[in-house]
Structure formats: structure tokens, C-alpha cells
LOPALUM-829472 format. One record per residue (C-alpha): residue in one letter; x, z, y. Coordinates in steps of 0.5 Angstrom, whole numbers. Layout:
<marpas>
A,X,Z,Y;
...
</marpas>
This chain:
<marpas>
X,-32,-32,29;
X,-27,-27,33;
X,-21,-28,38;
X,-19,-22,39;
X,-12,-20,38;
X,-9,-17,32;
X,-14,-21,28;
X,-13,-26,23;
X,-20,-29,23;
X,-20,-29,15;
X,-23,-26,10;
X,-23,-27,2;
X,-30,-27,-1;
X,-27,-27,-10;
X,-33,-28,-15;
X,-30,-26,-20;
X,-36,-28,-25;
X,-34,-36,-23;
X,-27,-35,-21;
X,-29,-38,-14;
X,-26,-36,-8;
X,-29,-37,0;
X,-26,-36,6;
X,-30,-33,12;
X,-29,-31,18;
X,-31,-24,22;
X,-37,-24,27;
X,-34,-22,33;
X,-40,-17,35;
X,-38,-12,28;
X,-30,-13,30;
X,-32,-10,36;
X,-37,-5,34;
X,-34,-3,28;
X,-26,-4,30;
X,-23,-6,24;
X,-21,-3,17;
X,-25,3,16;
X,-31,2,20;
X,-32,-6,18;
X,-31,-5,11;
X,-37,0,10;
X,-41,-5,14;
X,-40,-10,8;
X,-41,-5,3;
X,-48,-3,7;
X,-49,-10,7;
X,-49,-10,0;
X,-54,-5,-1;
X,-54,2,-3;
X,-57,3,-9;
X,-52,-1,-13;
X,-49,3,-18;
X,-41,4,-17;
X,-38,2,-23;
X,-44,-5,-24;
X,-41,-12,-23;
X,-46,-11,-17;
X,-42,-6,-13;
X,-37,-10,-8;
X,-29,-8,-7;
X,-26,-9,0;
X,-20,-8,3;
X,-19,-8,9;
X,-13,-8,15;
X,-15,-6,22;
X,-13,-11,29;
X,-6,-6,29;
X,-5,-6,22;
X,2,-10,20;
X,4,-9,28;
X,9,-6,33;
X,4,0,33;
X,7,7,30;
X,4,8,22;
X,1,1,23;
X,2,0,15;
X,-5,3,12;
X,-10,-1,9;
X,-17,2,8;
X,-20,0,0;
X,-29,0,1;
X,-34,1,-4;
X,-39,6,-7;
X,-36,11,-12;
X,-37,12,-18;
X,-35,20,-18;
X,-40,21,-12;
X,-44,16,-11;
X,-43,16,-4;
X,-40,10,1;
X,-32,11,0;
X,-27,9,3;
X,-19,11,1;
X,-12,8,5;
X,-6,8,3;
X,1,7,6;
X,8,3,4;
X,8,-4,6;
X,2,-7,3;
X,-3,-7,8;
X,2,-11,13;
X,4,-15,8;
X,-4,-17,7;
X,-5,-19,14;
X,2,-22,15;
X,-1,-28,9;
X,-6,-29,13;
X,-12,-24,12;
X,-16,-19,14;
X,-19,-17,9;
X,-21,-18,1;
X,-28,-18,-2;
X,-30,-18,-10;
X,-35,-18,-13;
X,-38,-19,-20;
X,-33,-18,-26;
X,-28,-22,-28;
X,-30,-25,-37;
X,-22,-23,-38;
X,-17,-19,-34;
X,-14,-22,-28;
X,-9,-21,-22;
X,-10,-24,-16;
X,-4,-27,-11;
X,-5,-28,-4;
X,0,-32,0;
X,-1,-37,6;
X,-7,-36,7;
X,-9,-36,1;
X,-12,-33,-5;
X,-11,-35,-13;
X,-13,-31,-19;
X,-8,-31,-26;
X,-9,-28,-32;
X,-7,-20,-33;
X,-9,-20,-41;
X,-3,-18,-42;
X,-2,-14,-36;
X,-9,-9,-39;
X,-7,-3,-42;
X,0,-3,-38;
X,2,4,-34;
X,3,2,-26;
X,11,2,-26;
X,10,-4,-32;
X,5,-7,-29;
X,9,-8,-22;
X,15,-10,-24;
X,12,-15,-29;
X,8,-18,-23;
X,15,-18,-19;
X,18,-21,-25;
X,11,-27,-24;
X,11,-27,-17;
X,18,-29,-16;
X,19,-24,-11;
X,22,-17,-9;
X,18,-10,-7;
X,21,-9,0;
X,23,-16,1;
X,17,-20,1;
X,12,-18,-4;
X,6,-12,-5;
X,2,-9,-11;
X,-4,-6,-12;
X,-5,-5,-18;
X,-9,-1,-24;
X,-7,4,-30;
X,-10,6,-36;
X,-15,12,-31;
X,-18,5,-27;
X,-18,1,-34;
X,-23,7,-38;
X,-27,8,-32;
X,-24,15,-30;
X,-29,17,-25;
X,-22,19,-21;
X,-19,13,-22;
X,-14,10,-17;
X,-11,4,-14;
X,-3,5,-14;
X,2,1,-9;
X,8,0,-10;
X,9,5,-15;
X,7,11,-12;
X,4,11,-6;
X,-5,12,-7;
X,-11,9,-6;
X,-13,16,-9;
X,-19,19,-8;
X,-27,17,-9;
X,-25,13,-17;
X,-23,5,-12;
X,-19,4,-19;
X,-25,5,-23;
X,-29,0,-20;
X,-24,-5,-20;
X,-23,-4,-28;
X,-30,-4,-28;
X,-29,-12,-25;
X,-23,-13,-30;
X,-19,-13,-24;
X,-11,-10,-27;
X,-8,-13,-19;
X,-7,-15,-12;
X,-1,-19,-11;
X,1,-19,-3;
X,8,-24,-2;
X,8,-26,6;
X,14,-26,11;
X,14,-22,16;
X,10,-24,22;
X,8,-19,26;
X,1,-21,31;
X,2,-21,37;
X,-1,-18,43;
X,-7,-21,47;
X,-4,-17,53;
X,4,-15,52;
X,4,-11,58;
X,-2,-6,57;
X,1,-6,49;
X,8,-4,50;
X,7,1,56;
X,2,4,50;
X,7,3,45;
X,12,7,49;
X,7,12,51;
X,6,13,43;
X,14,13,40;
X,15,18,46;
X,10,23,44;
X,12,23,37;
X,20,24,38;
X,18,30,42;
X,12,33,37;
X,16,40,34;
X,11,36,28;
X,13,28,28;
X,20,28,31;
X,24,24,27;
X,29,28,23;
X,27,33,26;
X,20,35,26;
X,18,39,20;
X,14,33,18;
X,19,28,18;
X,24,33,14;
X,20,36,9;
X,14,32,8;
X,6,34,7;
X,9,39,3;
X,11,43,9;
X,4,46,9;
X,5,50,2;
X,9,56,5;
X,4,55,12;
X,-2,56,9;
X,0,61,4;
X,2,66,10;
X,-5,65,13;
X,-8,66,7;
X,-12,60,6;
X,-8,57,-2;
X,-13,57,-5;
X,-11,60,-12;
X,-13,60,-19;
X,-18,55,-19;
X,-20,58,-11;
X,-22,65,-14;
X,-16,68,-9;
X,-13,65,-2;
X,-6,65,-4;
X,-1,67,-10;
X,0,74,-6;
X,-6,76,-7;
X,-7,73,-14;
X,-1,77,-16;
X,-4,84,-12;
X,-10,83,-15;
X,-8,82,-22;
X,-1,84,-23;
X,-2,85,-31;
X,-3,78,-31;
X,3,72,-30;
X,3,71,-23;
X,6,66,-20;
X,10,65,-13;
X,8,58,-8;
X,15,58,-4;
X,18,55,-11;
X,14,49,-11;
X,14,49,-3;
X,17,43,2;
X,23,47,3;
X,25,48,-4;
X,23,41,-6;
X,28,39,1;
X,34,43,-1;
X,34,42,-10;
X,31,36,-11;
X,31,32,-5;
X,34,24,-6;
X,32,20,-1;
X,27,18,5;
X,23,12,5;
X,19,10,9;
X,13,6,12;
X,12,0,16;
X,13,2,23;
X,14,9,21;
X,20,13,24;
X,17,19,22;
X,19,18,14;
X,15,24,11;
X,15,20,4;
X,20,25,-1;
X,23,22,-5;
X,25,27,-12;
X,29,27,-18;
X,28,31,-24;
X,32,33,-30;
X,27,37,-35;
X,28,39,-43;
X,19,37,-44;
X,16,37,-51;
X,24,36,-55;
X,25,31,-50;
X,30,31,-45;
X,27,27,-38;
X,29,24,-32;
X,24,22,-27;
X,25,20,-20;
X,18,19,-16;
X,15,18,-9;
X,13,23,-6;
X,12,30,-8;
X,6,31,-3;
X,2,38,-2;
X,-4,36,-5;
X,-3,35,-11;
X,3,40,-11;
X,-2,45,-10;
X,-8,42,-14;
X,-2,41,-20;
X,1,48,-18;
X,-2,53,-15;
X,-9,53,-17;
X,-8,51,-24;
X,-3,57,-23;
X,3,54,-24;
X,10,54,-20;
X,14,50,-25;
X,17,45,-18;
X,20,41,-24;
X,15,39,-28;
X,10,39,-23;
X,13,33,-21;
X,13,29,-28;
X,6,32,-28;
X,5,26,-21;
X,9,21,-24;
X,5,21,-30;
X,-1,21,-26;
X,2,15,-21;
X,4,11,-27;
X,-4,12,-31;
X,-7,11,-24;
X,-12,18,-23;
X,-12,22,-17;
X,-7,27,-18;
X,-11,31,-13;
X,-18,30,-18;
X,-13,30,-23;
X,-10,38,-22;
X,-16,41,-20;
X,-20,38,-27;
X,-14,42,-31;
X,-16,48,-26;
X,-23,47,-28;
X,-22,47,-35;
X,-17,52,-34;
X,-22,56,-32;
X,-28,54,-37;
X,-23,56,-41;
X,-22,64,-40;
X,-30,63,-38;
X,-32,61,-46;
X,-35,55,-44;
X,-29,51,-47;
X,-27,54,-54;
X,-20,56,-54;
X,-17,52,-59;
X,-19,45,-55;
X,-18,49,-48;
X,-13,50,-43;
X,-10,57,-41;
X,-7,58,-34;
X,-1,55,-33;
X,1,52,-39;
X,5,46,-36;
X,5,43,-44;
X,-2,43,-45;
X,-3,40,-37;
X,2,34,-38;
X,-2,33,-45;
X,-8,33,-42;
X,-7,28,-36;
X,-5,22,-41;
X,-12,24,-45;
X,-16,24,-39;
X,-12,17,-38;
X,-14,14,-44;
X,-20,18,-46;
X,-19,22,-52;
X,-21,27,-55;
X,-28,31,-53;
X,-26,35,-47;
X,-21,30,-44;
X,-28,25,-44;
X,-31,30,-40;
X,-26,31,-35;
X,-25,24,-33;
X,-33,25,-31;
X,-30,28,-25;
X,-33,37,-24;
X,-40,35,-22;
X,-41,32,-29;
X,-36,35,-32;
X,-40,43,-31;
X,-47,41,-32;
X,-44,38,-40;
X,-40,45,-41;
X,-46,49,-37;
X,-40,51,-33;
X,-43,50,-26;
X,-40,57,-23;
X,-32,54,-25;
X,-35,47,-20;
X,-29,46,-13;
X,-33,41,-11;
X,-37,38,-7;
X,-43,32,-8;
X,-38,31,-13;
X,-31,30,-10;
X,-26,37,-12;
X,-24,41,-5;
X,-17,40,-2;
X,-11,44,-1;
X,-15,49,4;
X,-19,55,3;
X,-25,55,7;
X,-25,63,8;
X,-19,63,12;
X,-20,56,14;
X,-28,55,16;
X,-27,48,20;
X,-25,46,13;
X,-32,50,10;
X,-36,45,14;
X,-31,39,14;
X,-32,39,7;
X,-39,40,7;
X,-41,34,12;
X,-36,29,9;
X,-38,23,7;
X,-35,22,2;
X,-35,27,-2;
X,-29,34,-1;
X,-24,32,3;
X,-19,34,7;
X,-19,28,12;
X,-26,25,14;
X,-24,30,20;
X,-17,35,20;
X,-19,41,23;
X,-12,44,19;
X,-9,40,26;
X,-12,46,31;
X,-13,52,25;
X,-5,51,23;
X,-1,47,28;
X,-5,48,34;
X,-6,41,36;
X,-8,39,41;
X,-10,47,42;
X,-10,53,37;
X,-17,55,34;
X,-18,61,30;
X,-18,59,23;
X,-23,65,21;
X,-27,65,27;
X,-34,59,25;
X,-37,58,32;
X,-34,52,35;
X,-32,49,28;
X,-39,44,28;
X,-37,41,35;
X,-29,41,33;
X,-30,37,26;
X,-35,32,29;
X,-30,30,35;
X,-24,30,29;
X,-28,26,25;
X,-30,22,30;
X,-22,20,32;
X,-21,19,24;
X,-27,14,24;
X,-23,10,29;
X,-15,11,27;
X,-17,10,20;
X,-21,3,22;
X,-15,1,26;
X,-11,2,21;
X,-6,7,23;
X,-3,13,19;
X,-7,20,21;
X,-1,23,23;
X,1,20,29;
X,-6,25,31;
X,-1,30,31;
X,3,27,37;
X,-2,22,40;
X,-7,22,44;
X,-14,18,46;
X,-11,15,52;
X,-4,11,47;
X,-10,9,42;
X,-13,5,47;
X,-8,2,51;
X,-5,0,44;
X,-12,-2,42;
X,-13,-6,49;
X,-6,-9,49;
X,-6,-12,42;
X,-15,-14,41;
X,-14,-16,50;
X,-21,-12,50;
X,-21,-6,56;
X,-25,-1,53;
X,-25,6,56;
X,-24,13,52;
X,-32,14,52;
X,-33,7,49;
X,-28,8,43;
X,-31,15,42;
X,-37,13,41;
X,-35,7,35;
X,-31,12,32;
X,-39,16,32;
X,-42,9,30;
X,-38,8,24;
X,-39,15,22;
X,-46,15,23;
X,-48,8,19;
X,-43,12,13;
X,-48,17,13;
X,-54,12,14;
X,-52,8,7;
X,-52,16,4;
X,-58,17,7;
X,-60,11,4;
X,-57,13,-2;
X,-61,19,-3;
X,-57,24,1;
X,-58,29,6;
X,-57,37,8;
X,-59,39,2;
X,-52,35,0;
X,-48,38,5;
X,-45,45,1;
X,-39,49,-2;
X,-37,52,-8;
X,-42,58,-8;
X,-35,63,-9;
X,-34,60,-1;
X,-40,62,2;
X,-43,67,7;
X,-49,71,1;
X,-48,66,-4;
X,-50,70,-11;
X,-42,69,-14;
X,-39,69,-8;
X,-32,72,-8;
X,-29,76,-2;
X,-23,74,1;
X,-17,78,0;
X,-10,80,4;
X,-10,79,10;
X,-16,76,12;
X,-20,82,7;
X,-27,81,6;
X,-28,73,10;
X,-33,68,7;
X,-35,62,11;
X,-42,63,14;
X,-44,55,12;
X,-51,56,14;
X,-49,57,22;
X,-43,52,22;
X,-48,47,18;
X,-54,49,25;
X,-48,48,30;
X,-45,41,27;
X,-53,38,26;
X,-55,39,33;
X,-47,36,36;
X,-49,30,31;
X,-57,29,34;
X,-58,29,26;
X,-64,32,22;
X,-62,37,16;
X,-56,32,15;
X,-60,25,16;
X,-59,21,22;
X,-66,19,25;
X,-68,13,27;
X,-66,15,34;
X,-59,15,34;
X,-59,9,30;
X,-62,6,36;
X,-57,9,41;
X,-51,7,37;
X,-53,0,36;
X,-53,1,29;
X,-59,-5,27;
X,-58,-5,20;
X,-63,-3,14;
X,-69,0,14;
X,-68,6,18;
X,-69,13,14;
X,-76,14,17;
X,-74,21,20;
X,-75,22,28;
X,-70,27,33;
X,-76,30,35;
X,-75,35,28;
X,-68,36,31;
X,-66,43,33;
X,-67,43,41;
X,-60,45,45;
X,-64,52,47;
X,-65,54,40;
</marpas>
């Protein structure tokens, strides 16, 4: 057991096979070695063992809050859902905000573990401690929204009173590869498919009702000058400032017009660096313009409200309304939030800029429960294999056919039809069925993000050294290359951004198994981390002790992938991004000729990390204290010396 502060000592382990559920309590060593969240949900998934397959009855399904989740601390409203995913085959792990995380550890608990498959759908409902499983049969087959307001009616409670859901649609029900977990309507567990491995255990939902009780500091003191510390540095951050930062103001989508400046959009499924040098480069072709589906479009046309998370001053959730004319239909769809990721992904790299539509093709998405990042980047791959011949015309998709698009997504939810069954695989699957390998944007089968790795090159290797799979946010080095923090870094410059995306990796692994929000890097620093952390758990760890359980949890993530038959050879791009690919694609406009030279940044990031061609030796599982498993068998005396 522990007794550190900000912990609730409890975890549920659910057998969905007997029905039964236990309570447990956390090993004091792990919550300190491995934090929290994040980094205790992967060493339950460790515990179960790497070689299960991710949509079986064995896989495990953890969700996790931190010691700071549910605190007085800034963006403490994050929950973190751990397993092996079904698109990647990867260890996982996917967060979400609103208020469900809070909640959970406002009724008592630590974290949820499920195991085995239920006979029947089910729901869960965790109150006081407690944890209760229902019926969901007539839940199975129901959109999100539905599901959520029948469960609101069931439970007698009211969202944003007292009550949270973290619920399935169709897309997890089917086993869409890139199912998700939706909370409270439209905040996302969003990548690595976690709603596909809890429809895979007919689990339709988590109900969460609690009263607000807050943990309270082991030490008041050290808490609160941390907390001051860290609201300061937010109300003076040109990014985080309440009201006034560009993040609070526009939401994520402030990034669009940003990033298509510098030439690091990447457009029409990735082959160009932003619209402008699409229209240049083919301007006999219908071109679009990425500031229609911008934040500052979005802010001034259809804009209508601010929510928030707990603890959250910042408020970067943009709530939309939108009246659109679709299919013969008239359509009002009011959704939280047009985010940049998926604005992207259903927009520009699918060569489309209907701001409207793009915000009904979200909601849909949010409602079927698919990653709507997966999902925009699946429609730019068929789009692609389409052109390419891979896809006939009559079933295919051409660019920017938005009706096709909206089509599209609910077959992929249901799986029907041919070509919607293979893109619910995910593009890994989904090229090697199509023989479309030269249309693939991802990365160990997980689509790339928003940010283009020839104008980008700390995202090249970011992407690549991920451990879950193409992800922006395993270690966002778009903090250094965009908005220059903590200092400006040249984005087209390679050397550095292996020892750069460690040390941002790193500082995820820690804030993501607090759990508190990725945005408070944008104003915070190590040093309100730790007094927040010390203040509220009553430890006194220094900044080299924290850093070194960021890089723990980090490694023991690459271990189980190690295990799980991954290494350097792993570690890749899409070869239309890299230095002496065979279909490489120069990047244009302003930054003419640029390709990522993934191979050196590859070099660097090993030798920074202590690892061998991408595995971690036994070594550095010693050093860290890592003394779970096997070990991978490899020795660091195979690692490149600091003189080579």
C-alpha cells in the first residue's frame, strides 16, 4: 500500500468474464518509481504480459488518474486509459480531459482494471468507492451522445454536476482499429483504438458519479507556493494567458495559420508542406486555403461558447455551432471542439476547407466513437489510393469530396461496405490489402499528425521514436520549433533534435502520469512540477530524480515494445519524408528541397538514450531500476560510444 498524498490507495481489478470485482491497493515502491497515471498504467499492462493479442479477452484495459489528477493543480482533470493497441500492436496509452479523471478519484479511486470480456454488454458505475456493473444490451449499437444522455437518465445524475461518461460507439463495438473512448460527448481517448479493446470486452461504458472532494496536500506549504508559482507563469504566458493567450482564445486551432507560414501543413495526404505550395505547384488542380478552417476563422464565425476542464483557467475547448444544407438535409450541429488535429486531417490533408462541414465530419466521428485524427488521415489515404488506381473510381474517394467524406466515416463505424472494412484496419493493414504502400502516413501503424517533418525535423524523429505509434505528443518539440519554448530552435535544422525530443519525451512521461494537461509545458516549468508533486504526495524529490522517472517510464514503454518484437528497424517515417528514400518528395516554398535526414537524428536520439538500434540493453533496465521481465538480452557495450 501507499500513503503518499494524492492518492486514494484504491484500485479496481473487474473480471468482466465472473463479474466479479476486487479492490487492491498500489505497491508504495511503483507509485514512487513510476508516479502515477501514465507510467503505473503501463507497468499493470507490462505486468500482464506483452505477447497478448490486443483485441483478446487477455489484454488488460487500465485507467488511471495521477496523485495531482482531481487537485487544486492547474489542468489536473486528465485520466490516462493503458493497453496494448489493437492498431499498433504497441503499448498504449491515450488521456482525456473534462472532468471524468477528477471525478474517478473523487469517488474513491485510483484507477479501473479490466480484464476477460463480459457474456453480455455491460456499463460500469463507480461511486463511493465502489464499483458496480449493469446491463448495456440496449445501450449496444447507440451513438455516443445517446448512449450518454440514457446513462445520465439511469444514473440520476447530471454532467457537470456530479456525474461522468466514458462511453463506446459503434467504431469501438465493430473493432475499428482506431476506435475511441469518448467523455462527456466530445472530449477523446482518441488514439491507439482503447475503444476497440473495450468493445472487444463488451464494455459499452464507465459511469463516474462523486462529489467534489479534492485530495489534500501531505504538505500545504510547499503545495501552494508551487501552485502560485505555476498560475503565475500561466497568466503571463503570450500562449496560456487566460483570455488572452493565443491558446485560450483560439483554441488548438491556433496552430493552423502558424504552421502553414512555415511550411510544415502537411497537404494532400503529406505530398506538399502547406496549401500554398500545393496551389503553386498544381494550380490547374482545385486548390484550397488553410486559413478558412483556421482558429481565427473558427473564433470570429462560429464561435459560441468556452468550456473548460477542472482546474483549468486556460479554457481552450471551442465550443462551434453550425447550420449546413447536407445531402438534402438542413443540419444544426453544435460540438466541442474544433481542435487542429482533426481540423487538419479532415481538412487540409484531405484537401478540403469546408470550416462548416469539417465540423459536422468531428461530431460524427465524436458520436461513432473513431479517432478523428486516424479517421481524416484514412479518407486522405484512400483519397490518395484512389488517384493512384489502387482504389476503383466507382467505390473510391476523389480529393475533397466532402459528401463522399461524411459517407465514408459512418461506413467505417459500421463497417460496411469493402473499402470501409479496410480502412477500419488502420493504413498499415489497410496498404499491404490495397498494395498501396507508397499512400501510407504512418508510422508502426499509427497516422502522423499535423506537422510536417521536412520543416519540422524534431517531429521526423519524434514520430519515428514514439512508442505508441505516429504521435505528436510522446514528446512536442512544435513547443521549441513554433512557439519557442522554453527557447527557439530552428525547425529545418536536424542536429540537437535527438537530445531535444528525449528530454520533451521525458517531461511527458511525467506530466502524463500526474495527470495533468501537456499545456501547462507552455507556461510551467520543472521547478513548479516538483514543488506541486512534493506538496501534494509529502515526498522531496529534486529535478534529477523526477527526470530520471520520466526516463524510467519511458524505457520500461520501450522494453515491453522490445518484448513485443520492436526495435530500430521500427523506428521510421513515410518514405515520401526522408533524406535518400526512393519516393521521396522534396519540400517546397519556402523551405524548397528540405527532406528529414532521419537516419543522423536516429544516431544522436540512440546515443542520448543509452539505447542499441532502438532496444534498451539490459544495462540501462539496471541503471533505472527497471526490474521487471526477462530483459531484452542486449548489451550496451553494441551502443554507439559518445566519440563516434
Amino acid at each position: 500500500m501507499t500513503d503518499l498524498g494524492g492518492f486514494r490507495d484504491n484500485v479496481a481489478r473487474v473480471d468482466l468474464g465472473a463479474g466479479d470485482v476486487d479492490y487492491e491497493s498500489i505497491d508504495d515502491e511503483d507509485a514512487r518509481k513510476y508516479i502515477g497515471a501514465r507510467g503505473l498504467g503501463v507497468k499493470y499492462v507490462f505486468e500482464n504480459g506483452p505477447d497478448v493479442e490486443p483485441l483478446s479477452e487477455e489484454n488488460l484495459l487500465a485507467f488511471m488518474t495521477g496523485p495531482l489528477t482531481g487537485t487544486q493543480t492547474p489542468m489536473s482533470g486528465r485520466i490516462a486509459v493503458v493497453t496494448k493497441s489493437p492498431l499498433t500492436d504497441t503499448v498504449t496509452d491515450s488521456h482525456h480531459g473534462g472532468w471524468s479523471g477528477a471525478r474517478l478519484k473523487w469517488a474513491g479511486f485510483d484507477g479501473l482494471l479490466f480484464e476477460g470480456k463480459a457474456d453480455e454488454p455491460v456499463y460500469a458505475v463507480v461511486e463511493d468507492g465502489e464499483l458496480e456493473l449493469r446491463d448495456a444490451s440496449h445501450l449496444w449499437g447507440e451513438g455516443i451522445h445517446d448512449t450518454i444522455d440514457t446513462l445520465e437518465e439511469e444514473v440520476e445524475g447530471a454532467y457537470g454536476k456530479n456525474l461522468s461518461a466514458m462511453a463506446i460507439g459503434p467504431g469501438g463495438e465493430n473493432e475499428v482499429r482506431y476506435g475511441c473512448i469518448i467523455n462527456e460527448d466530445d472530449r477523446a481517448s482518441g488514439r491507439g483504438g482503447t475503444g476497440a479493446v473495450m468493445g472487444s470486452k463488451n464494455l459499452k461504458a464507465v459511469v463516474v458519479k462523486s462529489s467534489t472532494e479534492m485530495p489534500k496536500p501531505a504538505d500545504r506549504e510547499t503545495f501552494m507556493n508551487g501552485h502560485k508559482a505555476a498560475m503565475q507563469a500561466i497568466q503571463e504566458s503570450d500562449v496560456t494567458a487566460p483570455n488572452e493567450g493565443g491558446l485560450s482564445v483560439y483554441g488548438t486551432n491556433v496552430l493552423m495559420n502558424l504552421t502553414e507560414e512555415m511550411e510544415g501543413l502537411p497537404t494532400r495526404n503529406g505530398r506538399f508542406t502547406s496549401t500554398s505550395t500545393e496551389a503553386e505547384a498544381e494550380p490547374d488542380e482545385p486548390n484550397i486555403d488553410s486559413e478558412k478552417v483556421s482558429g481565427e476563422n473558427v473564433e470570429e464565425n462560429i464561435l459560441v461558447d468556452d468550456p473548460t476542464c477542472h482546474s483549468c483557467p486556460v479554457a481552450c475547448k471551442k465550443e462551434v455551432e453550425v447550420d449546413v444544407h447536407h445531402k438534402g438535409q438542413d443540419l444544426n450541429v453544435r460540438m466541442e471542439s474544433y481542435e487542429y488535429e482533426p481540423a487538419w486531417a479532415l481538412g487540409p490533408n484531405s484537401m478540403n476547407d469546408d470550416r462548416d462541414m469539417i465540423a459536422v465530419m468531428m461530431d460524427r466521428c465524436n458520436d461513432i466513437g473513431i479517432d478523428s485524427i486516424e479517421t481524416g488521415n484514412m479518407l486522405a489515404f484512400a483519397m490518395e489510393a484512389t488517384e493512384k488506381g489502387y482504389v476503383d473510381d466507382d467505390a473510391g474517394i476523389d480529393w475533397g469530396d466532402i459528401d463522399a467524406m461524411t459517407e465514408m466515416i459512418e461506413k467505417i463505424g459500421e463497417r460496411d461496405g469493402d473499402l470501409a472494412d479496410t480502412l477500419a484496419e488502420g493504413q498499415k493493414r489497410a496498404a499491404g490489402a490495397l498494395d498501396a504502400q507508397d499512400c501510407r502516413l504512418d508510422v508502426k501503424g499509427q497516422a502522423i499528425a499535423a506537422y510536417d517533418p521536412r520543416g519540422l525535423k524534431g517531429m521526423g524523429i519524434g514520430y519515428a521514436t514514439s512508442n505508441r505509434g505516429g504521435c505528436h505528443l510522446r514528446g512536442y518539440t512544435p513547443a521549441a520549433e513554433i512557439l519557442g519554448i522554453p527557447e527557439k530552435v530552428d525547425p529545418t535544422d536536424w542536429e540537437g533534435k535527438g537530445e531535444l525530443t528525449a528530454t520533451f519525451q521525458d517531461l511527458h512521461a511525467i506530466s502524463d502520469s500526474f495527470d495533468i494537461c501537456k499545456f501547462n509545458a507552455f507556461a510551467e516549468g520543472v521547478d513548479e512540477y516538483i514543488d506541486q508533486y512534493n506538496g501534494m504526495t509529502g515526498r522531496s524529490v529534486d529535478e534529477d530524480e523526477l527526470l530520471e522517472a520520466g526516463e524510467r517510464i519511458y524505457n520500461l514503454e520501450r522494453y515491453y515494445n522490445n518484448l513485443a518484437g520492436f526495435d530500430g528497424d521500427d523506428d521510421t517515417l513515410p518514405d515520401r519524408f526522408v533524406e535518400g528514400a526512393e519516393d521521396a518528395v522534396p519540400a517546397g516554398g519556402g523551405i524548397e528541397g528540405e527532406l528529414c535526414e532521419l537516419d543522423a537524428m536516429k544516431d544522436e536520439y540512440y546515443q542520448d538514450r543509452g539505447w542499441v538500434d532502438g532496444v534498451v540493453p539490459d544495462e540501462k533496465l539496471d541503471e533505472l531500476g527497471i526490474d521487471l521481465g526477462p530483459g531484452t538480452g542486449v548489451s550496451a557495450s553494441g551502443a554507439a560510444s559518445a566519440d563516434d
